[in-house]
C-alpha positions as CSV (number, residue, x, y, z in Angstrom):
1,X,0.0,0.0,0.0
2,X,1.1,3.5,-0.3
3,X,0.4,6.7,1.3
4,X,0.9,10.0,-0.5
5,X,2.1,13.0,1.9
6,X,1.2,16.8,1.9
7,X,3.7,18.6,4.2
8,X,3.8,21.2,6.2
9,X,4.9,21.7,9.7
10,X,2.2,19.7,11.3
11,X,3.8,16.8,9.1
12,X,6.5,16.1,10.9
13,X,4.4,15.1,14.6
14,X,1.6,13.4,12.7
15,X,4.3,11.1,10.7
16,X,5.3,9.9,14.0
17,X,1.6,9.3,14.7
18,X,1.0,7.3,11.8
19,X,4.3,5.4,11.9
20,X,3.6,4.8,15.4
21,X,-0.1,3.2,14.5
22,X,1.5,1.2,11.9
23,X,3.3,-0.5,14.5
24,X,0.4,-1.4,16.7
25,X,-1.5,-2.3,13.7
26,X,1.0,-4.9,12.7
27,X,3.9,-2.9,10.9
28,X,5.2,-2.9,7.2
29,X,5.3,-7.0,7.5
30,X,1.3,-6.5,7.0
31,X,1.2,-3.4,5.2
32,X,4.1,-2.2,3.1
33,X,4.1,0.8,3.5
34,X,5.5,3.2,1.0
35,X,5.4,7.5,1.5
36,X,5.4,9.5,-1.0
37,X,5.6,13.3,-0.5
38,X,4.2,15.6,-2.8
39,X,4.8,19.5,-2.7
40,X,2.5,22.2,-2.1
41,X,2.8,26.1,-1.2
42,X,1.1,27.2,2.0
43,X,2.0,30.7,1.2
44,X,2.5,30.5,-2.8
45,X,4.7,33.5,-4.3
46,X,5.8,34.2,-0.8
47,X,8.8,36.9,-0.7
48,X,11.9,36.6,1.3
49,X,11.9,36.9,5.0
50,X,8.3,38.8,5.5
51,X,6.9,38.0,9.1
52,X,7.9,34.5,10.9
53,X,5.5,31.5,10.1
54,X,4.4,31.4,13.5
55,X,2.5,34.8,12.9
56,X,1.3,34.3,9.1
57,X,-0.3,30.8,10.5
58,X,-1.8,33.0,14.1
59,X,-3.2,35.6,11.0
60,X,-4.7,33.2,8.7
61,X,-6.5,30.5,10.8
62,X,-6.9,31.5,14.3
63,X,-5.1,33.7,17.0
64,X,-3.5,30.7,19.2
65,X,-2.8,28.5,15.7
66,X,1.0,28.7,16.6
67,X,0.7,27.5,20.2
68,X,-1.5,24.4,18.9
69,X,1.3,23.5,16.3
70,X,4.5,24.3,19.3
71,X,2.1,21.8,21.2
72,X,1.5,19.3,18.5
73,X,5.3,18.9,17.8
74,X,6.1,19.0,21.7
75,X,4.1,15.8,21.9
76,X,6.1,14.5,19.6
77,X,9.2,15.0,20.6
78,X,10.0,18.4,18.6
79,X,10.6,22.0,19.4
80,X,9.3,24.5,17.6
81,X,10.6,27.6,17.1
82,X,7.8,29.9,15.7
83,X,10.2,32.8,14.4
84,X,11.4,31.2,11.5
85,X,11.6,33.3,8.2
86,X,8.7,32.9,5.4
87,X,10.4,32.6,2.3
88,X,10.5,30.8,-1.0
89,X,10.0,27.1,-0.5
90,X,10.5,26.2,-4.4
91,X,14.1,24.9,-3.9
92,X,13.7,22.6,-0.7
93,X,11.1,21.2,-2.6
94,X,12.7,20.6,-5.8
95,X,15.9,19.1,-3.9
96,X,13.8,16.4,-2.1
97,X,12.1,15.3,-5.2
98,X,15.7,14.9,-6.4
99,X,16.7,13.1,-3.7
100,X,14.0,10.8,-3.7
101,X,15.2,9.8,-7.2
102,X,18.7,8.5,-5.8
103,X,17.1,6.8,-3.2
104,X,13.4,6.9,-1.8
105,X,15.0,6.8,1.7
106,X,17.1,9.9,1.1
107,X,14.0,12.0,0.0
108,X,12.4,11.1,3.4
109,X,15.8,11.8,5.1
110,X,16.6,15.2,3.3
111,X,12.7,15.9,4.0
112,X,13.3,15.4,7.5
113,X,16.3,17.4,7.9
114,X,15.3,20.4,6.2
115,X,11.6,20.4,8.3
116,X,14.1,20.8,11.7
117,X,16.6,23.4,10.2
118,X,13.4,25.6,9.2
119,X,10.8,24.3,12.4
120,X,13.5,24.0,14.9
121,X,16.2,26.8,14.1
122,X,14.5,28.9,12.5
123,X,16.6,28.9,9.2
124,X,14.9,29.9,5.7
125,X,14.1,27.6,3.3
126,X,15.4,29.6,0.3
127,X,18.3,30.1,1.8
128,X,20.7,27.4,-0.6
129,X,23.2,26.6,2.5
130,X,21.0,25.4,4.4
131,X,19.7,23.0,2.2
132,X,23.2,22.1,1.2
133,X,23.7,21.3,4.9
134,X,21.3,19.0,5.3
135,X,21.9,17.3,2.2
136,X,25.4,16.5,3.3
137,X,24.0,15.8,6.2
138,X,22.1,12.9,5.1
139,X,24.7,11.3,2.4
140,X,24.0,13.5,-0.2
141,X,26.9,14.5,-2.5
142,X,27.0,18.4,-1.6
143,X,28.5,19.5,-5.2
144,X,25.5,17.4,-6.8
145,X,23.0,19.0,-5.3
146,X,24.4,22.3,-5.3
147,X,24.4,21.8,-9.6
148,X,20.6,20.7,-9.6
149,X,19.9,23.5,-7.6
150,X,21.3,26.1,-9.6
151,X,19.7,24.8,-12.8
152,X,15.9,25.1,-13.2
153,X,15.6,21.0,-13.3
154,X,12.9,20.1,-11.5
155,X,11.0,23.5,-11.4
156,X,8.0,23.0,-13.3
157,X,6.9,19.6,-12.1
158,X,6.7,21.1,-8.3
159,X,4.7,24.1,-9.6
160,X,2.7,21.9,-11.4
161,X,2.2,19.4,-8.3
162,X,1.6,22.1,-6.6
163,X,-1.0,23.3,-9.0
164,X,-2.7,19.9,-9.3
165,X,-3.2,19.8,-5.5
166,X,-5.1,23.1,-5.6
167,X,-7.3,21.4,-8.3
168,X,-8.2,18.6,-5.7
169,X,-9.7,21.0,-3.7
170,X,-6.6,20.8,-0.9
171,X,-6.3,24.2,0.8
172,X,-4.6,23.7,3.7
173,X,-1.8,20.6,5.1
174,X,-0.4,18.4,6.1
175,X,-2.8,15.2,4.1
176,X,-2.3,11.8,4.4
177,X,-4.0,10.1,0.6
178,X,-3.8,6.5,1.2
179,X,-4.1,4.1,-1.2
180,X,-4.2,0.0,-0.8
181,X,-5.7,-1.9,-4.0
182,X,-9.5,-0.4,-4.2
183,X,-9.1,0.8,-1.4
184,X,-8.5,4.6,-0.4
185,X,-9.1,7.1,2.6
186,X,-7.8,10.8,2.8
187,X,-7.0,12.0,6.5
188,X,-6.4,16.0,6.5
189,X,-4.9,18.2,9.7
190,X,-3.2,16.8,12.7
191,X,-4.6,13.3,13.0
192,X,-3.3,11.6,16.1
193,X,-2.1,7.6,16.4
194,X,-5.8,6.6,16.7
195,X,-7.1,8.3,13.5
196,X,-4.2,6.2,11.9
197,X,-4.7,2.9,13.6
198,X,-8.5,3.1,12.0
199,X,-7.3,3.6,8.8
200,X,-5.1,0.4,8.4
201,X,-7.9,-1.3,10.8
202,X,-10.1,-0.5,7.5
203,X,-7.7,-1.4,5.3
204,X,-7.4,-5.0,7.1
205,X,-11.2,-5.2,7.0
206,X,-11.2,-3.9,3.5
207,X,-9.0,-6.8,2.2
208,X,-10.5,-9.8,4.6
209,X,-13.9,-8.7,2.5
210,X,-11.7,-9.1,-0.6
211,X,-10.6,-12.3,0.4
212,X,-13.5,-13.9,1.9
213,X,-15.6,-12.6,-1.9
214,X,-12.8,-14.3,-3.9
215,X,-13.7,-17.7,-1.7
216,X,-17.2,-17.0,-2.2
């Protein structure tokens, strides 16, 4: 089965939820489960280093948005720090899609490391060095990556990603589009482990109905 991931800050608690249910639901022996991450612009054409995140997200959904989130990734085992620049997110996004085509693992790695530099340390996504950093960071040749981002490889598939999202009808991140045979369920926002642990209980459910038809 696979699982096709929106990010945004909220992603990077609520993966741990839903790895975390995977386990109590009987792991990737049962399930197989493959995440894939697919781009999309919170704040699309945003300019360099406008107002921290923590403020846009307080301004756009709901006064104490920011806490919620600095809650949500304190439960988690992350610190957020809700000062961290606004900027361009094009790049970070182009460089895990071309990480994820050396190895699947290193997408989710480089994915992972840029989310902290930018939630945790308040570092700007456009800013190239620190998306050079964590490349190198997590085996990634640091001259490679620095020539991919410099060209414009890569640039119009996450527009158009991005673009095909908004035609969905997604507004808002992180979602979680799973997918197992016939069988598929969309979870939006900051699910917790038991919103995950029904979706693979429905995915067991779904294939026992499969299985027990095919006897039939």
């Amino acid at each position: 089965m696979s699982s096709l991931l929106l990010s945004a800050a909220a992603a990077i608690p609520v993966k741990t939820w839903l790895l975390r249910a995977l386990e109590q639901e009987g792991g990737n022996a049962t399930f197989d489960l493959t995440i894939e991450r697919r781009p999309f612009f919170l704040y699309p054409g945003g300019a360099h280093h406008i107002k921290p995140w923590g403020e846009r997200v307080d301004a756009l959904y709901h006064p104490t948005a920011s806490a919620g989130l600095a809650a949500l990734g304190r439960a988690a085992g992350y610190s957020f720090d809700m000062s961290a620049p606004l900027s361009d997110t094009t790049d970070s996004h182009r460089l895990v899609l071309w990480a994820e085509r050396q190895q699947r693992a290193k997408g989710e790695a480089l994915a992972l490391a840029v989310g902290r530099r930018y939630f945790e340390q308040a570092r700007a996504l456009a800013d190239h060095a620190v998306l050079l950093e964590a490349a190198a960071e997590v085996g990634l040749d640091r001259a490679a990556a620095l020539a991919y981002l410099q060209s414009d490889e890569g640039r119009e598939e996450v527009w158009q990603a991005a673009v095909d999202a908004q035609r969905q009808g997604i507004h808002s991140i992180p979602v979680f589009m799973f997918s197992a045979g016939e069988f598929s369920e969309t979870v939006h926002g900051s699910a917790d482990v038991e919103r995950f642990s029904q979706v693979f209980q429905a995915i067991k459910r779904h294939w026992k109905a499969r299985e027990a038809s095919s006897c039939s």
